[in-house]
C-alpha positions, 0 to 999 in steps of 0.5 A: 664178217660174212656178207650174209644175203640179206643181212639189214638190206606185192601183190594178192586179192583185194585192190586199193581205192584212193583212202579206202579198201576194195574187197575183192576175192572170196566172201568170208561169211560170218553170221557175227559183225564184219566190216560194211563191205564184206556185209554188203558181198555177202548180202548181194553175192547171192544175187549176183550168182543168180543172176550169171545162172550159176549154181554152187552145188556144180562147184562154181563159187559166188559170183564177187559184187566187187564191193567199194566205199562210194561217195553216193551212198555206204557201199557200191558194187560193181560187178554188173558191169563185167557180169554184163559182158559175160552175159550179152547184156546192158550193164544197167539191166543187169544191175536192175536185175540183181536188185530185185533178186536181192529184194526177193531173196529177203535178205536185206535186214539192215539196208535202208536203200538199195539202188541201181545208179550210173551205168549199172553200179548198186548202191547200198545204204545202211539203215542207221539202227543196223550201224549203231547195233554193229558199233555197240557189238564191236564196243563188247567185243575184245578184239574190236570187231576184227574176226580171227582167221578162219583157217589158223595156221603155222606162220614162221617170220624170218626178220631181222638178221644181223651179224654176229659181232657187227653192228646193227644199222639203219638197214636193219630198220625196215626188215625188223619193225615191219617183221615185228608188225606182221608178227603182232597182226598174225598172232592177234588173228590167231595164228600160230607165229614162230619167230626166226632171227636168222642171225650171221654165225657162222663163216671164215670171219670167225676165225680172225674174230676168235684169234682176236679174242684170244689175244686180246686181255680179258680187261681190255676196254674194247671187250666192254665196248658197246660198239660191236664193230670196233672188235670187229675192226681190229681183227680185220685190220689184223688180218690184213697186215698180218701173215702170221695171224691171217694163217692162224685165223685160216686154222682157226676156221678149220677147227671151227668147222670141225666143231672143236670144243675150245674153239666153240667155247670161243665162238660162244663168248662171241654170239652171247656178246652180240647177243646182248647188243642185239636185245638192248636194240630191239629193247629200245625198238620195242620188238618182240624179238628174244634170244629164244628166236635166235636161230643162226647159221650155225643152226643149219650147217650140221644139215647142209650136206643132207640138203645136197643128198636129198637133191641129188636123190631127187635127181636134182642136182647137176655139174657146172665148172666143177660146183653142184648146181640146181636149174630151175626153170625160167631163170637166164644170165646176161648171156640168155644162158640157163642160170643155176642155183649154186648149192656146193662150191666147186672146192666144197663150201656150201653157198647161202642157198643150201643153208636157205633150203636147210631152212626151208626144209627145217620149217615144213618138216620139223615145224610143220609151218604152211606159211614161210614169211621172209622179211628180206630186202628187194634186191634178194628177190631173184635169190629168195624165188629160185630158193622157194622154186628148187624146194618146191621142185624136190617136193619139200614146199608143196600145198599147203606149204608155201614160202613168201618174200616180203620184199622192202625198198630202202631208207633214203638221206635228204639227198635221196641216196641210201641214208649214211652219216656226213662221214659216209658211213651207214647210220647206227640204228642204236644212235638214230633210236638214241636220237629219236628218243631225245627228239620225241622228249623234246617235242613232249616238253614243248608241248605239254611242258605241265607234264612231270618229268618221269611222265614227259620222258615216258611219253617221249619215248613213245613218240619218239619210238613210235615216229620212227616206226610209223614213218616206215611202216607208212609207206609202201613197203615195196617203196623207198622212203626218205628219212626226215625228222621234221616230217616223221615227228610232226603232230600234222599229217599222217603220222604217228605222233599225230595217231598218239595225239588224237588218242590222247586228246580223247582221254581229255575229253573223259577227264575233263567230262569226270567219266570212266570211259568203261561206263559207256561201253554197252551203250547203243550209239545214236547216228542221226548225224552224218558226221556220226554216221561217218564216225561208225562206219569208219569204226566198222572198217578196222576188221577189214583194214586188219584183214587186208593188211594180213592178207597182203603183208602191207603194214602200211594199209591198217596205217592210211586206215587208222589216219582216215579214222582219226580225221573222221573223228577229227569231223565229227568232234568239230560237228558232233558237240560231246560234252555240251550235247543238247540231251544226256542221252546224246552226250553218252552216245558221242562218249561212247563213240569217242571211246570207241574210237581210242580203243580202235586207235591204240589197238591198231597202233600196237598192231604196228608195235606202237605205244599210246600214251593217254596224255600229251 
């Protein structure tokens, strides 16, 4: 099969503090809820721009506070002293500065307490009743408070990609749950997503595979097998001991190439066979991907001699050692050598580069999309850059189009080498989620063993399922990881088996108190304890953990947040009395939070392609 490059296997605004989410770059205003911190920028941008003597109407944007959570007060800006700087001046003086512009402005609904602290920090304090009216406005609202883009765009995710009658394996893992995350969290801001699975279709390989099945009886066992590879083997083995079907397979390429209908009749049994293995796995990973998003190879062969046409209109195209090369800038060999993106071999193939311009070209003009998201390996990031720089130099990606590598480290074994079998072969995705599955069972059965078998199985997919996909999306995408079931199924310690559990034990709480949890959700929560406190600032934080993650394509930020909320939670529950609250009025207020809560949970875990189940 062909060695396709990238089959199975950042940075931006904003910064990271700690558990907590620093947000930095433009202000989003929005006259409607938001997350505490871009309240607080857009409360204090003013000021601060009033202050550095700028004016927006000469085209100088806001001045950014530099908004961070602070452990003295709700949110803490930070920019007085950078301002400081700029201006000559005491950071502290600055600061005092902002404060009273900000008092002056009249613009402080909501703040109880607005203070300069340290070297020139501003510290804001909430009042309470402005939280408790954000939470209830988040409670009524059916995306819970996150707001949706305020520029929608087309958005193509390139994810996935196996091979056509090869297996998928455990470097399929990453590339698809966290395309499938990125996926959910665009749509769910309201971007039109378009699914690409740009699977291995096409290649010489297919020639032997074709001749294999021609000569293989349509009742022999291995056209049955669920194993892809064993076909696959059997025709390479072929290949390499037989002169005779090696040059039938030569001929068969040939024809191929030249679209004969009988050998496309072929080719056709072969990619709906991988087909369906495809979607028994993404059927178990519980993916959103279809045969409706399969979009090969073969899908841009027919267009690879227009892309070498247009690049030679363009005056791209240059000669080297007898291929077509393109030279962007910037790029050298060991030798400090110009290094050139092959786009037409020197005996007349084309390279995977020109079908990844074909699919650029495809993506802008046809789709129309201004946002190319390529979920690929780390190691195709030299590749992926100077495809993007060559279709931006002939003028096929310009603004606002432009094309992104979502780049992932690797799944390591307890040795922390990639994560093969005791064999030393690469692990079969479909055994490692067969695998999960049992294992998720069989925690469920330990742990609640009163549940009913039917029940205890569903749940233990979910746990299962779910554990694998966490412990990815967890991590730092751009981070290796080590694969370790003891670790990923643990009811302790970030992870989703704990996320599912807390989920759960609130749905306890409703059945045990005989209340719809519905019934408390247009109620105004009371937050005169800090832990409740904590508990709705907390909540108020999904839509900027949304947004970051959005922003930054890291799936594992909306994780770190969804486990601070559910620690937070965790808090108050030990602090906050629920069901023996001291009045009615405050049982039904930590009911509604309780609720809340849940609802934020579930939400972010199906952001992350997460199930929840309501018992464990």
């Amino acid at each position: 099969m062909c060695s396709h490059r990238r089959r199975g296997g950042g940075a931006g605004s904003g910064g990271f503090c700690g558990s907590q989410w620093v947000r930095r770059g433009p202000i989003r205003h929005n006259d409607e809820m938001a997350d505490p911190l871009v309240t607080v920028a857009a409360l204090l941008a003013p000021a601060f721009t009033q202050v550095a003597g700028r004016r927006e109407d000469e085209g100088n944007w806001p001045v950014d506070p530099v908004v961070r959570p602070s452990d003295r007060a709700d949110a803490q800006a930070n920019a007085a002293l950078a301002l400081a700087k700029q201006l000559g001046r005491s950071p502290r003086d600055v600061a005092d500065e902002v404060v009273s512009a900000a008092r002056a402005g009249g613009t402080l609904d909501g703040v109880a307490a607005l203070e300069v602290a340290g070297p020139g920090f501003v510290n804001v304090t909430f009042a309470n009743a402005f939280l408790a009216r954000e939470v209830a406005d988040v409670a009524a609202d059916a995306q819970l408070g996150v707001r949706p883009a305020v520029h929608p765009e087309v958005v193509v995710i390139d994810y996935s990609a196996p091979n056509v009658a090869k297996e998928m394996h455990v470097g399929h893992l990453r590339t698809t749950v966290i395309g499938d995350s990125l996926v959910r969290i665009m749509q769910f801001l309201g971007h039109r997503v378009i699914k690409e699975n740009h699977v291995g279709d096409w290649g010489t390989p297919f020639g032997m595979l074709i001749e294999e099945l021609i000569d293989t009886p349509a009742d022999d066992p291995i056209l049955a097998d669920p194993d892809p590879n064993v076909f696959y083997q059997a025709a390479r083995a072929r290949f390499d001991s037989d002169d005779e079907f090696k040059a039938r397979a030569r001929d068969r390429v040939v024809k191929l190439q030249a679209r004969d209908p009988e050998t496309l009749a072929y080719w056709q049994q072969l990619v709906d066979t991988s087909t369906r293995y495809f979607n028994t796995v993404y059927r178990l990973l519980g993916v959103l991907l279809t045969d409706d998003d399969l979009m090969g190879e073969s899908t841009y062969e027919p267009l690879l001699p227009q892309v070498i046409e247009r690049l030679r209109v363009a005056g791209l195209l240059r000669e080297s050692d007898g291929a077509d090369v393109v030279f962007p800038p910037g790029y050298t060999n060991r030798d400090g050598e110009p290094l050139p993106l092959i786009v037409q071999k020197a005996g007349g193939g084309f390279p995977y580069a020109t079908s990844d311009l074909a699919c650029v070209i495809d993506r802008v003009e046809r789709l129309g999309a201004t946002l190319l998201l390529y979920v690929v390996g780390a190691p195709q990031a030299q590749h992926l850059q100077m495809v993007f720089d060559v279709a931006v130099m002939a003028g096929w990606l310009k603004p606002p189009a432009r094309a992104v590598h979502v780049a992932f480290g690797s799944v390591l074994g307890p040795d922390r080498k990639m994560f093969k079998t005791r064999s030393g072969e690469s692990v079969k995705l479909q055994d490692l989620l067969d695998e999960a599955v049992v294992r998720g069972i069989a925690k469920v059965a330990e742990k609640s063993p009163d549940l009913p078998l039917d029940e205890r199985e569903r749940t233990g997919r979910m746990i299962g399922i779910g554990a694998i996909k966490y412990a990815d999306l967890s991590t730092d995408r751009l981070k290796d990881y080590v694969f370790d079931w003891d670790r990923m199924l643990a009811f302790e310690g970030n992870t989703a088996p704990y996320l599912q559990y807390a989920h759960a034990r609130i749905h306890s709480i409703f059945r045990k108190a005989e209340v719809d949890p519905a019934s408390v959700r247009a109620v105004t929560p009371i937050l005169d304890h800090p832990a409740e406190r904590a508990l709705a600032l907390a909540i108020l934080g999904f839509d900027g953990a949304v947004a970051e993650t959005a922003e930054r394509y890291t799936p594992h930020r909306l994780c770190t947040y969804l486990f601070d909320l559910a620690q937070t939670f965790s808090t108050f529950y030990d602090s906050c009395p629920v069901l023996r609250a001291e009045t009615e009025e405050l049982r039904t207020s930590r009911l509604a939070l309780a609720d809340l809560t849940a609802r934020v949970i579930a939400l972010g875990l199906s952001l992350l392609g997460i199930e929840t189940p309501e018992r464990m």
